[in-house]
N, C-alpha and C positions, 0 to 999 in steps of 0.2 A: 125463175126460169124453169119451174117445174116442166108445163107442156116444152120441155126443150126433147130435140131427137137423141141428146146423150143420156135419159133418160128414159129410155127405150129399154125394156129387155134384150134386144137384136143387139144392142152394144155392153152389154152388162161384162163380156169377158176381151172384149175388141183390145188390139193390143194400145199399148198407152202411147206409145207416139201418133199413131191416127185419131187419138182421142185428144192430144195436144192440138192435133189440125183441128180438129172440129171444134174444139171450143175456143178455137183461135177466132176463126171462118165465123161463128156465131155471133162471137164477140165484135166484128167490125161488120157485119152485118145491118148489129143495129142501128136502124134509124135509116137505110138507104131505100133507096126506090129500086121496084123491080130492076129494072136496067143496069143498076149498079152490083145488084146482090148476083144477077147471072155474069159482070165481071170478074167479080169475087172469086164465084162459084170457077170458074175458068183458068184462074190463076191461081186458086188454092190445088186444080187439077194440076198443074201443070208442076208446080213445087213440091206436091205429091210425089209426083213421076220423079220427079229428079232426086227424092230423098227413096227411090225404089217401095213406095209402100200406093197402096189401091184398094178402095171400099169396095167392098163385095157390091155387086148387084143388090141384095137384100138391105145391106147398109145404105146404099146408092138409093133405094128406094124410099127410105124412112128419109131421110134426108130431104129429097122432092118435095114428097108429104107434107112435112113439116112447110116447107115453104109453100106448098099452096094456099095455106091458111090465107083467108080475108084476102085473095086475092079476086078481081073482078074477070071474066069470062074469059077477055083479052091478054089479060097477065095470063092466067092459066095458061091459054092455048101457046103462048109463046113459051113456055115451062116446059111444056110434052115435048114441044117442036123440040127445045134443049135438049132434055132428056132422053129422044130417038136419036140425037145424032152422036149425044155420047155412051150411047149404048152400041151403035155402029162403030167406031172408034173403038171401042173396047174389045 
């Protein structure tokens, strides 16, 4: 899982509990279809919030990223659409 986002330098000093979500979040990730991975993505947010911890914007964007990969035009556009509204939210 080298191309993974927790191998980012953006997360090289991230503290290690957000670094447990995300390799949690990656880990069941795999194998789901868009629609599933932006559930995920929504209720890893949400258990975040309640254990007081929140990816930066920059981390928040590597994250994205990562997920656009081999996505088709449609998946994308509904990714941004995610992604403007939890940056609203934020």
């Amino acid at each position: 899982m080298q191309n993974s986002p927790m191998y980012n330098p953006q997360f090289q000093n991230i503290n290690p509990e957000k670094m447990r979500f995300l390799a949690e979040l990656f880990n069941e990730m795999n194998g789901k279809d868009m629609d599933q991975k932006i559930q995920l993505l929504m209720s890893f947010g949400i258990r975040m919030k309640q254990a007081n911890l929140q990816f930066t914007q920059q981390e928040s964007q590597v994250i994205i990223e990562f997920m656009k990969q081999n996505l088709n035009p449609a998946e994308r556009s509904k990714l941004d659409m995610l992604q403007q509204m939890m940056q609203m939210m934020s």
